[in-house]
Steps between C-alpha positions, in 0.01 A plus 500: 500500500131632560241539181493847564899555462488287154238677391684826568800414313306367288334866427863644515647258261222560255519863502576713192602854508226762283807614375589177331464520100437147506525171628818466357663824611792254670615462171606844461755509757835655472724348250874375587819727382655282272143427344525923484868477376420241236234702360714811479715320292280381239309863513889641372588221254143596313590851554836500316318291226160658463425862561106376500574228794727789665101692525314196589732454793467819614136489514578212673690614743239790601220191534719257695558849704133581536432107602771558747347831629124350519618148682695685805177734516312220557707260750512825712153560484446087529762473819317867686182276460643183630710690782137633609326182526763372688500812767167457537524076603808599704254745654263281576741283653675750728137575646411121561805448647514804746188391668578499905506115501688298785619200233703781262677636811601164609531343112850845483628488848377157630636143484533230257190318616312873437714524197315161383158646592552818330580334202148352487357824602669704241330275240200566611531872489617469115199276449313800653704777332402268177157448605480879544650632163263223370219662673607827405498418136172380510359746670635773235358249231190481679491915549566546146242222388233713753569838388514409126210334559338816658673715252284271249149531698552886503564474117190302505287685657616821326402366148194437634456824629599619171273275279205632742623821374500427144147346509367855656685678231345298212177474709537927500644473112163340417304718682631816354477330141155448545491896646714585156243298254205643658659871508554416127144384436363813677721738299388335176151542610604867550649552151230369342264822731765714428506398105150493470422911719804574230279403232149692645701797548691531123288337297164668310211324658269246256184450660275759302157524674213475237215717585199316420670212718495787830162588402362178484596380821382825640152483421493137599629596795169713571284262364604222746465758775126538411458103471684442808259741737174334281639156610629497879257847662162556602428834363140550595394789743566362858770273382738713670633478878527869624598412825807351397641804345875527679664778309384822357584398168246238536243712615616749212392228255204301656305791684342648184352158456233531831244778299238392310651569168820236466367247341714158382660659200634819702647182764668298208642841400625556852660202578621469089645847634669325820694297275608696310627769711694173671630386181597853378696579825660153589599395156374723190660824603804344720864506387600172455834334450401163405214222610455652783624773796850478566424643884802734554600512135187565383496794718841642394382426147158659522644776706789550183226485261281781634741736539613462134171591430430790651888601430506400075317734272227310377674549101838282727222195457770267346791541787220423753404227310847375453515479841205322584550259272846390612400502832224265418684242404768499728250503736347172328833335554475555887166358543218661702189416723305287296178539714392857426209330334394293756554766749277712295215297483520449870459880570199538254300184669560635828406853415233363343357297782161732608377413167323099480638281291265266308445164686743246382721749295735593717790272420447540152496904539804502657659288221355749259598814691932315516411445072442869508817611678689340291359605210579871628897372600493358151379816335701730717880328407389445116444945559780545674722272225401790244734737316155722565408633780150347643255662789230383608277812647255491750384804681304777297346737704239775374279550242489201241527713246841618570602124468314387185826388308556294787243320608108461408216438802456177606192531714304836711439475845304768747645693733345326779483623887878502509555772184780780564352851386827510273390227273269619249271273244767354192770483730713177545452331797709204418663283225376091471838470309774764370625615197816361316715791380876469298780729424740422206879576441395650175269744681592485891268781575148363294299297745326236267160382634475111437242435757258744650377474847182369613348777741210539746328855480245673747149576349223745709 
């Protein structure tokens, strides 16, 4: 016999049913009838005897009935399983052996000497048919092996694809933490705004203004004006450059200064009064909301502001002042354009320019004129910070007289080639520095005089 055929029944002998309960399931086998009888017997001795053993062999009974039931459940199942295998190696056979070949016609019908050679043929076709099933086995083995094995590489690569996953979703986890702290920290940062605008807007305000501190830094103010022009100008006849007059308000200021009559003092006072007027307008007299202009705020502000001044009765002096105060220093909070000064002093040096500065003093001019600016931004928020109202006042126009509780001559000056016909000797022509005026929530409608303006009048 070929190595193929043993190692078929080889395969067949080993086989064991899935059915099988175990290795030993021959030992469960069905039992003779006089073993049965025998046991019968016993079962009604004990019965007569013992009611108790009478039970336990009924119980009995129903397991050796169940055992009974399962074992023929599982030979059938055990012999449809074998019956199969074998229909499909008969199978197998009946196809080998219905090939057209001449030797299996003449190995049925032929003679003994064919008979003989048959014989030797038909073992090789059950070493083939053996060879085959062998073949076939394998090859199921080897199909299961491959597409297990593929079955594994897709499971592979699918936890792969889902641990790439999982490291975007922490990588996105992480990200949105960070997102989450920092939305945190911002609206902490917020709180403490919203906490602190709570507090402006409910609590009394502190900060009381002292007046002798306001009027202090007022009259330094002009005094470092005057030193300022005495230090940096040339303010000789001829020191000025008419010819590079730009604007009218230039020639306004300068053109008095070609007669015969202005003299150094009268251009100090002018360019004193340059300053000034710069000062007043820029910084002095504007509404601010902080360090400095708050551009499109400020505007809203200032525009807010106005209107509650012309609309309030001038006795309403504590709502408007309410108002500005909280809006102060919410204002502060924001934050504003800290270079109003330095902006300022630009403008005044450039409208300045036709006028010579003193060889050597220019840098230190313009150091001095920035000093002065902020001086004047200093002045103007510790004004604005009052509970009182502060102005500072610089146009009077007319007779002196009419102003005399608010401001005192500074200097005379001629009416020169230039004079209108509607100015008249004693009039003011301008003020060299204006006059510092305060209203109380006490007495909203007394204007108290704390400074009084330093004016220019016309003489004949």
């Amino acid at each position: 016999m070929s190595a193929a055929l043993k190692k078929l029944r080889k395969s067949l002998t080993n086989y064991t049913s899935p059915f099988s309960k175990s290795p030993t399931h021959q030992d469960y086998g069905p039992r003779s009838s006089s073993d049965m009888t025998q046991t019968r017997q016993r079962r009604l001795q004990r019965g007569r005897d013992n009611p108790e053993a009478q039970r336990h062999d009924q119980a009995s009974q129903q397991m050796e009935y169940i055992d009974d039931s399962l074992e023929l459940i599982l030979n059938n199942h055990l012999d449809n399983h074998l019956d199969k295998m074998q229909s499909s190696i008969i199978s197998t056979i009946k196809d080998e052996m219905q090939k057209p070949v001449s030797w299996i016609m003449g190995a049925l019908f032929g003679h003994s000497n064919e008979r003989k050679t048959s014989g030797s043929q038909q073992a090789d076709i059950l070493d083939r048919i053996a060879q085959r099933v062998v073949r076939e086995i394998d090859d199921r083995e080897t199909k299961d092996v491959n597409r297990y094995k593929k079955e594994n590489d897709a499971l592979h690569s699918q936890v792969g694809r889902l641990d790439s996953e999982l490291e975007r979703a922490q990588a996105q986890i992480q990200g949105l933490a960070s997102q989450l702290e920092s939305a945190k920290q911002t609206n902490r940062v917020n709180a403490e705004k919203i906490a602190k605008f709570r507090d402006m807007l409910t609590k009394q305000p502190t900060n009381i203004v002292m007046d002798n501190d306001v009027k202090q830094k007022f009259t330094f103010l002009r005094s470092h004006i005057l030193a300022m022009v005495k230090k940096t100008y040339e303010v000789h006849p001829g020191s000025i450059n008419f010819k590079a007059l730009r604007n009218p308000f230039q020639q306004e200021v300068f053109s008095p200064c070609a007669t015969e009559e202005c003299d150094s003092q009268s251009i100090t006072n002018r360019i004193r009064g340059v300053i000034f007027y710069h000062l007043c307008v820029r910084i002095l007299n504007e509404f601010l909301y902080g360090p400095g202009n708050l551009n499109n705020l400020q505007l809203a502000l200032a525009n807010s502001e106005f209107l509650l001044l012309q609309t309030l009765p001038k006795e309403n002096l504590k709502e408007y002042v309410d108002w500005r105060t909280a809006s102060i220093k919410c204002a502060c909070v924001i934050g504003g354009n800290t270079n109003l000064a330095r902006e300022t002093a630009s403008e005044i040096w450039n409208f300045l320019e036709p006028v010579a500065v003193i060889k050597g003093a220019e840098n230190k001019g313009k150091k001095l004129l920035l000093g002065l600016c902020e001086e004047a931004l200093e002045l103007a928020t510790l004004l604005r910070s009052s509970r009182d109202v502060f102005e500072v006042r610089r146009v009077f126009t007319g007779p002196l007289e009419a102003h005399m509780d608010y401001a005192d001559v500074e200097a005379e000056v001629g009416f020169g080639g230039n004079s209108e016909p509607a100015k008249k000797s004693g009039d003011i022509s301008y003020c060299v520095f204006g006059a510092l005026l305060k209203r109380t929530e006490e007495d909203p409608l007394e204007e108290i005089v704390m400074e009084k303006a330093s004016a220019v009048v016309y003489k004949e």
